[in-house]
MARPANU-422252 format. One record per residue: residue in one letter; x, z, y of N, C-alpha, C, O, CB in turn. Coordinates in steps of 0.02 Angstrom, whole numbers, padded with zeros to 5 digits, always signed. Glycine has a CB too. Layout:
aXZYXZYXZYXZYXZY
...
This chain:
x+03237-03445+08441+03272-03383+08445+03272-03361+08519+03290-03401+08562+03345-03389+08417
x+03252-03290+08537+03258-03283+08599+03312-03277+08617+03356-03271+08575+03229-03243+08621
x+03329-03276+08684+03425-03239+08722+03439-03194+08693+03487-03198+08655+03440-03203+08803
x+03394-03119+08700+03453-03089+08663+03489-03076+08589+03545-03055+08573+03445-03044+08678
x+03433-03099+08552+03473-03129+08482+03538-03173+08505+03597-03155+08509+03417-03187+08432
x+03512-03227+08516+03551-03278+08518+03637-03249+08534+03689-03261+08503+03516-03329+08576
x+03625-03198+08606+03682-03176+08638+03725-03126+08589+03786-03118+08593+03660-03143+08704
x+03687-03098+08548+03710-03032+08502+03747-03085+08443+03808-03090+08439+03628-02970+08464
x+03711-03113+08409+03748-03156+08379+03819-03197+08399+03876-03191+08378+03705-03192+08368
x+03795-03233+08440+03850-03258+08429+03913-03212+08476+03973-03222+08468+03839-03336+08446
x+03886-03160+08525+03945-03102+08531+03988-03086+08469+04049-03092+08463+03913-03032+08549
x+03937-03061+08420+03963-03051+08366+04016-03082+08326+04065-03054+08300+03925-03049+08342
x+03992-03169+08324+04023-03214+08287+04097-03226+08331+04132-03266+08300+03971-03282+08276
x+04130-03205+08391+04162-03214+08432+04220-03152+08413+04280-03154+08402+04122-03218+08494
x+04182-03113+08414+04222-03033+08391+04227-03047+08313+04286-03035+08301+04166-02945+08409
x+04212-03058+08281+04202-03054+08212+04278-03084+08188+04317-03058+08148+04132-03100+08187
x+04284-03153+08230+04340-03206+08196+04383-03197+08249+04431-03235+08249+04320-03292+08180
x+04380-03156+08298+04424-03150+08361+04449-03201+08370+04505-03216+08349+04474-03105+08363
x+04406-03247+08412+04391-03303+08448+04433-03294+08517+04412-03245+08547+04310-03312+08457
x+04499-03333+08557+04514-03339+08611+04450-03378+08659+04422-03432+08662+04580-03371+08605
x+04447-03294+08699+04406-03316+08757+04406-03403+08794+04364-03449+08792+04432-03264+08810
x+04462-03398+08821+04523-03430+08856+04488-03508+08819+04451-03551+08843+04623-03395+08828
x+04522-03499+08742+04508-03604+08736+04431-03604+08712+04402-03658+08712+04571-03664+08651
x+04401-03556+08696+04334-03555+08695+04305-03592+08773+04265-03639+08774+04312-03471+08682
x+04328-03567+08821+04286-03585+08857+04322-03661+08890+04290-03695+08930+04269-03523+08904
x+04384-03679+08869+04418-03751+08879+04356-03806+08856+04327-03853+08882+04497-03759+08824
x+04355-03761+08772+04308-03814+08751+04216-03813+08755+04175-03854+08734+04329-03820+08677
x+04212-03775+08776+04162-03767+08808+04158-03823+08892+04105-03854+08896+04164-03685+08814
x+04183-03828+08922+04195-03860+08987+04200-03923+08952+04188-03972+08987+04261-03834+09035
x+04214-03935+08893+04234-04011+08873+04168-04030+08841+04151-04088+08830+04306-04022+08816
x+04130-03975+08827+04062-04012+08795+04001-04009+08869+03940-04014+08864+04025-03954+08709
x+04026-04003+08909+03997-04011+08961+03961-03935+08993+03906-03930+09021+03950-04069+08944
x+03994-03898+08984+03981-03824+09003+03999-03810+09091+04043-03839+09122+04038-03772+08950
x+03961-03768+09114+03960-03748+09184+03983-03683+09224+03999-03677+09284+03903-03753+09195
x+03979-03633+09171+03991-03563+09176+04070-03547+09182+04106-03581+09146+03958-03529+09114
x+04089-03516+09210+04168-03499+09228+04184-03453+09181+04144-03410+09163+04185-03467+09301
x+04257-03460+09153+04280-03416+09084+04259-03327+09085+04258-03288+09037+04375-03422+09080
x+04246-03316+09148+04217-03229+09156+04147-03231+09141+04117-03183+09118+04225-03190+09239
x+04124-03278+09153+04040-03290+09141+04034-03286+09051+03999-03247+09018+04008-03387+09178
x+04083-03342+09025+04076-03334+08963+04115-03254+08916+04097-03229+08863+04106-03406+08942
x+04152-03241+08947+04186-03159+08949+04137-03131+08933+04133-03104+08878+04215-03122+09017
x+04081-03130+08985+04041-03068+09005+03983-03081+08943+03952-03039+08910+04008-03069+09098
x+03982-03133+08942+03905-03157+08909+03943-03134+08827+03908-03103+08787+03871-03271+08924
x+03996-03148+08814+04026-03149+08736+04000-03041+08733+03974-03008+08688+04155-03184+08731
x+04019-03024+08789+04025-02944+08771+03950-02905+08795+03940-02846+08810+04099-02906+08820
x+03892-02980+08792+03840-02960+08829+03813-02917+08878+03759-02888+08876+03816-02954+08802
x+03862-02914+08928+03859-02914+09003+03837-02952+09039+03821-02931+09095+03904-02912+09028
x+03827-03013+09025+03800-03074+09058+03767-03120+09031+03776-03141+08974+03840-03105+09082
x+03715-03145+09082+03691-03189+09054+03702-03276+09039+03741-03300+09080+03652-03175+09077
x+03684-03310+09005+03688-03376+09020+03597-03424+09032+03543-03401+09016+03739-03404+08952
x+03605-03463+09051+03556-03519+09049+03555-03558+08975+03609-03558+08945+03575-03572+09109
x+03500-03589+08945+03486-03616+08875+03527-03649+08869+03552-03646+08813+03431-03648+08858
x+03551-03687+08904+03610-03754+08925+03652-03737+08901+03671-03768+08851+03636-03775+08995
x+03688-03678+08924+03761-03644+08942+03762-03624+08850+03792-03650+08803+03763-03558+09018
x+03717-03569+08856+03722-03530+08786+03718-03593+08706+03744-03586+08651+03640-03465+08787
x+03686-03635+08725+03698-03696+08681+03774-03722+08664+03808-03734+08613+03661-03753+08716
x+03780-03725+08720+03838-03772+08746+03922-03714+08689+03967-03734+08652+03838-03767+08876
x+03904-03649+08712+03958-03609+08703+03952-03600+08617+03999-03571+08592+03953-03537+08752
x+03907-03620+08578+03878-03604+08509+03892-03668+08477+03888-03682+08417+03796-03582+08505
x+03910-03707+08527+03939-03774+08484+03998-03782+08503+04023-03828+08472+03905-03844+08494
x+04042-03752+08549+04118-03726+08549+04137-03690+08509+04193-03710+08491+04139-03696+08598
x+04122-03640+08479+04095-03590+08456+04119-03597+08367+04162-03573+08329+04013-03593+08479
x+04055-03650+08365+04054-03686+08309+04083-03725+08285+04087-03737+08224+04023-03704+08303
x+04112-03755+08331+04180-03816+08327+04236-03781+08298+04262-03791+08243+04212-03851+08408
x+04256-03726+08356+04319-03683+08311+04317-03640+08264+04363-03601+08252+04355-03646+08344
x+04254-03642+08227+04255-03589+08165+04244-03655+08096+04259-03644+08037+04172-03515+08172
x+04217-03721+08122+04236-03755+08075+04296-03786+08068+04314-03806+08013+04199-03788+08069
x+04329-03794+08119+04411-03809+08106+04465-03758+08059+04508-03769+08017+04443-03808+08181
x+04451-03730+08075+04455-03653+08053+04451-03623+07969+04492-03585+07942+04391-03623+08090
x+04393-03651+07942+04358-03660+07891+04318-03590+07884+04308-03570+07826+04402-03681+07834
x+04296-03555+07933+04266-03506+07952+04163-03532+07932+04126-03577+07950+04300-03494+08042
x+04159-03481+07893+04104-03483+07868+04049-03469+07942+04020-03510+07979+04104-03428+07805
x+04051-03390+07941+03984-03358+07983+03996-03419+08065+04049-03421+08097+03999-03237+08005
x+03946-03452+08080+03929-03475+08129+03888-03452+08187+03840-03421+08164+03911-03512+08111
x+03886-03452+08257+03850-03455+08313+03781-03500+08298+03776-03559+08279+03898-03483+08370
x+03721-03441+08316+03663-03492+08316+03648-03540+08401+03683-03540+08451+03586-03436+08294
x+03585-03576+08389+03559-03610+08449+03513-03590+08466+03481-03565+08420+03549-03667+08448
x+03487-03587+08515+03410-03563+08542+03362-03579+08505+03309-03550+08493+03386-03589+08603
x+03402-03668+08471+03318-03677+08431+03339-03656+08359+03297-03673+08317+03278-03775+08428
x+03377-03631+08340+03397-03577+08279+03339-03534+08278+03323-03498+08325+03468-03529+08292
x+03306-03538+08218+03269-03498+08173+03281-03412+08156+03326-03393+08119+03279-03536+08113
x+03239-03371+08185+03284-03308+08155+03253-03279+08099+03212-03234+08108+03295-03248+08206
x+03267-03300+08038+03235-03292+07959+03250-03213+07964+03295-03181+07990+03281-03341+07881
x+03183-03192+07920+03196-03133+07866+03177-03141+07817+03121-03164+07805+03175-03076+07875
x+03228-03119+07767+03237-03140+07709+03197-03095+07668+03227-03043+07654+03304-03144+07692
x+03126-03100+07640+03098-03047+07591+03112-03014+07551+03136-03037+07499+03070-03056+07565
x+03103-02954+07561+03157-02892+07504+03069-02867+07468+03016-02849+07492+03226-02791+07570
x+03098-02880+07395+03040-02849+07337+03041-02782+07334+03095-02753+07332+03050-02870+07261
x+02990-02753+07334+02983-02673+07326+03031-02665+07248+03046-02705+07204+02881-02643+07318
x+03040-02606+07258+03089-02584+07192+03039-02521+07167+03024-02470+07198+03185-02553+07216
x+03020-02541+07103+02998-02491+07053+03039-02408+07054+03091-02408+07019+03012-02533+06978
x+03026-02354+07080+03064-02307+07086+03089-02277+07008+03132-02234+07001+03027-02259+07131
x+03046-02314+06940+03069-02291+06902+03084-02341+06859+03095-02330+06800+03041-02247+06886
x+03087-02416+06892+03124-02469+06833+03195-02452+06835+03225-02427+06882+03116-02558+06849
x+03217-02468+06781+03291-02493+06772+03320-02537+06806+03380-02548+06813+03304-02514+06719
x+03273-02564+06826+03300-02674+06847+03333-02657+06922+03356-02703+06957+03198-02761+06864
């Protein structure tokens, strides 16, 4: 997955479940994160960037508190896959 997927996503997934910046980035620092809570601020509202490290790092904080949580939609990883899902043409005059 390139950065800016990666960053849109999991921006998203942050806003979505309105995620505290604040222990987001506690636990982020506890999984061994480097970036200062405005870094992760900026990067959540994609203003900023992170390093593969960092943006990993914040997607498994991320991920930690949406499975505690019991929060379904998750933060991807860099090495996250970005699927598209095949949509079948639709007959303009089936029923189905």
């Amino acid at each position: 997955m390139d950065e800016a997927d990666q960053q849109a996503l999991t921006g998203a997934v942050i806003r979505l479940h309105n995620l505290d910046i604040g222990g987001l980035w506690l636990d982020y620092v506890a999984l061994g994160g480097d970036a200062s809570e405005q870094d992760i601020r900026n990067y959540s509202l994609e203003s900023g960037a992170l390093p593969q490290k960092e943006r990993d790092a914040l997607s498994q904080a991320v991920n930690e508190c949406c499975a505690e949580a019991d929060l379904v939609v998750r933060a991807p990883y860099s090495s996250s896959p970005l699927t598209v899902v095949p949509v079948e043409p639709k007959d303009p005059y089936s029923s189905k």
